[in-house]
Each structure stands twice: as structure tokens, then as C-alpha cells.
C-alpha positions in Angstrom: 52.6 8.7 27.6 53.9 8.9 30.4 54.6 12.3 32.3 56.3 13.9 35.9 54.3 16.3 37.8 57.2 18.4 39.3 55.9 21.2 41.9 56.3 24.5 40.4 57.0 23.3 37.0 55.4 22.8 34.0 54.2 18.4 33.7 56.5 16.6 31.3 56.2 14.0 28.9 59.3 11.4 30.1 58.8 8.1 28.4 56.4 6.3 25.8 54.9 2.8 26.4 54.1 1.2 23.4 51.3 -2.2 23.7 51.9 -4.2 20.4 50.7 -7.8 20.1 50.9 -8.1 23.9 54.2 -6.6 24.3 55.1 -3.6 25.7 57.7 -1.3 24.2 59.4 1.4 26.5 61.2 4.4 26.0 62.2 6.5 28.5 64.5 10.3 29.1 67.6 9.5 30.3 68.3 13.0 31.1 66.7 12.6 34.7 67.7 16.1 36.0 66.3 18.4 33.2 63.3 16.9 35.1 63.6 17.3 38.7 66.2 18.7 40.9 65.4 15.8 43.6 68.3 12.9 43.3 65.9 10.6 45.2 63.0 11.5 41.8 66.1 11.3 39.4 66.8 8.0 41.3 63.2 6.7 41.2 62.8 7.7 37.7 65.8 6.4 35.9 64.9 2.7 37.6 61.1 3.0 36.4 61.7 1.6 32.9 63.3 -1.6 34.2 60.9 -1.9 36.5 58.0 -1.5 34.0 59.6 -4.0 31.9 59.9 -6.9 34.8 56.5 -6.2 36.0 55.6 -6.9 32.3 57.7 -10.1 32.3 55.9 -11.4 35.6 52.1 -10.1 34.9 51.6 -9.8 31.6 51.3 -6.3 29.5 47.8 -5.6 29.9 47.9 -6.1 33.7 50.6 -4.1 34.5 49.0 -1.1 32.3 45.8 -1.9 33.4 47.4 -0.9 37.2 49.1 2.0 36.1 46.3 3.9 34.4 44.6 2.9 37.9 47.3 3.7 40.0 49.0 6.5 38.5 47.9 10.1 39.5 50.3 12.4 41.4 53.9 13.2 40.4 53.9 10.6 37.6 51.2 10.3 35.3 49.8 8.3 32.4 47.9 9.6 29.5 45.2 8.0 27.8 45.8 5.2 25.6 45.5 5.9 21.8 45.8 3.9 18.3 48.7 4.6 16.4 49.8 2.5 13.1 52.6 -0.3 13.7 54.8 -2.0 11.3 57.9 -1.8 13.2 57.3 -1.2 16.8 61.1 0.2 17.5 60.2 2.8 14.9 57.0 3.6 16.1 58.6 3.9 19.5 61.2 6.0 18.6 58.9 8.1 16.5 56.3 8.8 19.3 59.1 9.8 21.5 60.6 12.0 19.3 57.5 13.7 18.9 56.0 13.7 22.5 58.7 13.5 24.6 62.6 14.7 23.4 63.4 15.5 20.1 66.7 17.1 21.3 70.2 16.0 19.5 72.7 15.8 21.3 75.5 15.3 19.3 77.6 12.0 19.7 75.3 11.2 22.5 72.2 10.3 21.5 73.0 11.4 17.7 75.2 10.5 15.1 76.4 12.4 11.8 75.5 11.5 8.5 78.1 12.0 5.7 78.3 11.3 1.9 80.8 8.6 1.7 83.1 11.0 -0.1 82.7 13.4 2.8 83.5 10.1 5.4 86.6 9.3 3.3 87.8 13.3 3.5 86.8 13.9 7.3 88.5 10.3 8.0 91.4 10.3 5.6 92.8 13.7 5.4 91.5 14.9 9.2 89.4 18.0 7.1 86.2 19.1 8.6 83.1 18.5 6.7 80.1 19.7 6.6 77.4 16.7 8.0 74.0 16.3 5.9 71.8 16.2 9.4 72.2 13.8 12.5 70.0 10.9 13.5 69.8 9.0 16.1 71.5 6.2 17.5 70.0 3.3 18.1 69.4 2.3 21.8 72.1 0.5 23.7 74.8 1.7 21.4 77.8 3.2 22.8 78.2 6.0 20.4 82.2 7.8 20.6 83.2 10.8 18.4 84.6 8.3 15.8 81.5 7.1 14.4 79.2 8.2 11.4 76.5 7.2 9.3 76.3 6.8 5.6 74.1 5.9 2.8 75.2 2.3 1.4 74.4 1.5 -2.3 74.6 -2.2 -3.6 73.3 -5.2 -3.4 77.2 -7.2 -2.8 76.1 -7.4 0.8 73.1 -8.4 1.1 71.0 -9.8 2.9 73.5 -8.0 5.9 73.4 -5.0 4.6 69.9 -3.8 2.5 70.3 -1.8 -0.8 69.9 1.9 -0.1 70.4 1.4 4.1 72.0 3.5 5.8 75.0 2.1 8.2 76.9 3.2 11.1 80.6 2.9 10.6 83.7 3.2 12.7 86.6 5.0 12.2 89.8 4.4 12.6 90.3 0.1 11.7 91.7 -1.1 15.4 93.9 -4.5 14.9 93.5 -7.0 12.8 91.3 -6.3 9.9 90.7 -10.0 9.6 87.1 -11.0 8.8 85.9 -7.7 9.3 83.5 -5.7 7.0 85.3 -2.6 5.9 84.3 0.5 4.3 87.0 0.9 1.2 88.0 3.8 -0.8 89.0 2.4 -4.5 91.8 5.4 -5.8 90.9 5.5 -9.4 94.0 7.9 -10.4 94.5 11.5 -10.8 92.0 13.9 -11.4 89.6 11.1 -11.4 86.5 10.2 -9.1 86.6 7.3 -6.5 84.7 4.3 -5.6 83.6 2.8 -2.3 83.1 -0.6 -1.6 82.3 -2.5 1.4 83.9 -6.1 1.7 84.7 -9.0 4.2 88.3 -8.6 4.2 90.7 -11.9 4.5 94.2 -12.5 4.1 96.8 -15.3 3.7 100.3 -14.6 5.5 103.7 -16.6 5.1 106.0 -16.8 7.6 108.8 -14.3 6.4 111.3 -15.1 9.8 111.1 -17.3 13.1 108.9 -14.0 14.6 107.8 -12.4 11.4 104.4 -12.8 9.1 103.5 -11.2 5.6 100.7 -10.7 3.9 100.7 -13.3 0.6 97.4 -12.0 -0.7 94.2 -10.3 0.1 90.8 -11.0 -0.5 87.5 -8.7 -0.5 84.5 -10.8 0.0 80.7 -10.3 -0.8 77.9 -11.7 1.5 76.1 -12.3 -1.5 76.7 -15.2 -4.0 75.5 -13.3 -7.2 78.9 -11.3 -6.6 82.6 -12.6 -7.2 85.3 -11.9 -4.4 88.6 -10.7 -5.8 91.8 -11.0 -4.2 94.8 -8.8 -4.6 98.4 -8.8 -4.1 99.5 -6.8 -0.6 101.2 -3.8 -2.9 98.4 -3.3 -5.4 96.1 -3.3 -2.5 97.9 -0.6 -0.9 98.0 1.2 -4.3 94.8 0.8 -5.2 93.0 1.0 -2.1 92.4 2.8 1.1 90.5 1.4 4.0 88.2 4.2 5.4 86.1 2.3 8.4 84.4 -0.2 10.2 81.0 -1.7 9.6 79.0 -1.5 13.0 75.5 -1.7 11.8 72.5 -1.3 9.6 70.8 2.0 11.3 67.2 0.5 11.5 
């Protein structure tokens, strides 16, 4: 672990530095000034991961960790170095930061909400507030906005993309062209009667209507995997039948 020795403040546990298999993992605040008041630290600080990470690239792992357990004593310093289990080091990482270092959620900054899909479909659909079941975290390097969620995805129709059981970040509202995109559907099974989600790789076929005009002919919801039939649909049944709820970002690892 690595920590900041700010005068008159208690030290502080900034950023974890994971050795696996000769690589090092990094994680660091990004939240410089709950820190230190000093730009010039906030400065120094924020740059220190990238800087880890190409000494790394140029020396090796053990070498540059080697010279910062060495080096390292004043305002930043490094713990000693303990065994933890690893299967997936991004996990790990993120685990050991949550624990030691910031555990905070900051919501649709570092966090995301997670929603039944029936909940997604209401908060989406009908612009009613919800009630989320917790938030996690986003992954890292994901530009999270106020329009995104997470959900619980059940099925195996798109695999190997999308795991049974996984949980998914989606994006809502559909921007554009829905072509080749994989969307979260609402099935509308009728009055007084439950619905169904799907998630499909949605395609179409348009005709040429006028010289400036196209319409859709048909549309087709696709599986990733080959055990499971694609259906297509006329434009108006679709619209009947169906409602299109969100965007597929990404399996939430």
C-alpha cells in the first residue's frame, strides 16, 4: 500500500500496487485534494500512477518496487509487502482498494445503480423514480453519465458475450441508429400480464419508400449464440409488441 504523510494530518492509504506474475497492477485516489491542500502534492500525486507504470514498462516490476520500498520514506510511503490470493488480479485490485484505501460511492462517478430489469424498464420508460438495489462500481476508464445502470442478465442467447447470471452496464436512452447494436428489450405481454426482457443484436432491412425516404421492411433480433433461433418481425408488430429499454455497454467484471 501505498500512503501520504501530510503534516498535521492523519497518513493515508492512496493507492494499491498489486505484483502478479511479474506485473504490476495499480490503483490509485483520484480525489487528490481530500489529501492535501498543496496543488503542487495534488499535482505530483495524480501523475505518480503513470509514472509507476512506465518505470515498470522500462525496469521491470520487481526493480522498480524493489526502489521504492528503498526509496520511499517521507511524505509518501510504502507498506510492507503481503500475500493475498489472486485469480483475477482487477478484482483483487479493486478489492484491496476498497478495503484499504476508499470505499466511498460516489454516485454516477465512481458508482453506478443496480436495478431489477423491471425497475430499469419503469425508471427508463415511464421517467418514475425507483428505488436502486445498492451501487457498484464502475469499472476503470469508463465514462459513467446519469443515464447508465446495471442489471442482472439471465440467459444463455448471448453467450459467450454476455455470461449467464452477469451483471451488465446498460445505457439509456438508444441514440441513432439502432443497427447492429445489442439492446435491452421489453416484450409487452398484454394487459394485466407480466413482461419479458430480452437482449438481442437488432438488424433491419429498409426499402426505399421516395427519392429521400427509407422504411423499415422487417426486423430482426439476433442471438450471439447458435443454440438460439433469431426471429424477425414486421416494423408494426415490433412496435406493438416491443419496447426497446437500452443499450448494452458492458459485462460489469
Amino acid at each position: 500500500m501505498l500512503s501520504v504523510a501530510v503534516p498535521r494530518k492523519p497518513i493515508r492509504a492512496v493507492g494499491v500496487l498489486l505484483l502478479d506474475e511479474g506485473r504490476v497492477h495499480v490503483k490509485f485516489r483520484d480525489a487528490w485534494d481530500e489529501v492535501t491542500p498543496d496543488e503542487d502534492d495534488q499535482d505530483y500525486l495524480a501523475a505518480l500512477a503513470d509514472d509507476i507504470e512506465t518505470q515498470v514498462r522500462d525496469h521491470g516490476a520487481e526493480a522498480v518496487l524493489n526502489w521504492l520500498e528503498d526509496s520511499l520514506s517521507g511524505f509518501l510511503r510504502i507498506s510492507e509487502r503481503e500475500q493475498v490470493p489472486v485469480v483475477n488480479p482487477e478484482r483483487t485490485l479493486q478489492r484491496l482498494f476498497d478495503q484499504h484505501v476508499d470505499n466511498s460511492v460516489r454516485r454516477y462517478v465512481t458508482h453506478l445503480p443496480v436495478y431489477s430489469l423491471r425497475a430499469a424498464a419503469t425508471r427508463f420508460g415511464e421517467a418514475a423514480e425507483v428505488e436502486e438495489i445498492e451501487w457498484l462500481r464502475a469499472p476503470e476508464g469508463l465514462r459513467v453519465t446519469e443515464n447508465m445502470f446495471i442489471a442482472q442478465v439471465v440467459g444463455r442467447s448471448m453467450e459467450p458475450l454476455i455470461p449467464d447470471g452477469s451483471y451488465c452496464i446498460f445505457r439509456s436512452p438508444v441514440v441513432g441508429s439502432r443497427q447492429n447494436r445489442r439492446l435491452l428489450i421489453q416484450e409487452i405481454k398484454g394487459a394485466g400480464s407480466s413482461s419479458a426482457f430480452t437482449i438481442k443484436r437488432y438488424t433491419s432491412r429498409k426499402q426505399q419508400s421516395s427519392e429521400d425516404e427509407w422504411q423499415h421492411e422487417s426486423i430482426r433480433l439476433e442471438p450471439l449464440n447458435p443454440e438460439f433461433e433469431a426471429f424477425e418481425l414486421a416494423p408494426d408488430v415490433f412496435e406493438e409488441r416491443y419496447r426497446v429499454i437500452a443499450e448494452f455497454v458492458q459485462v460489469l467484471d
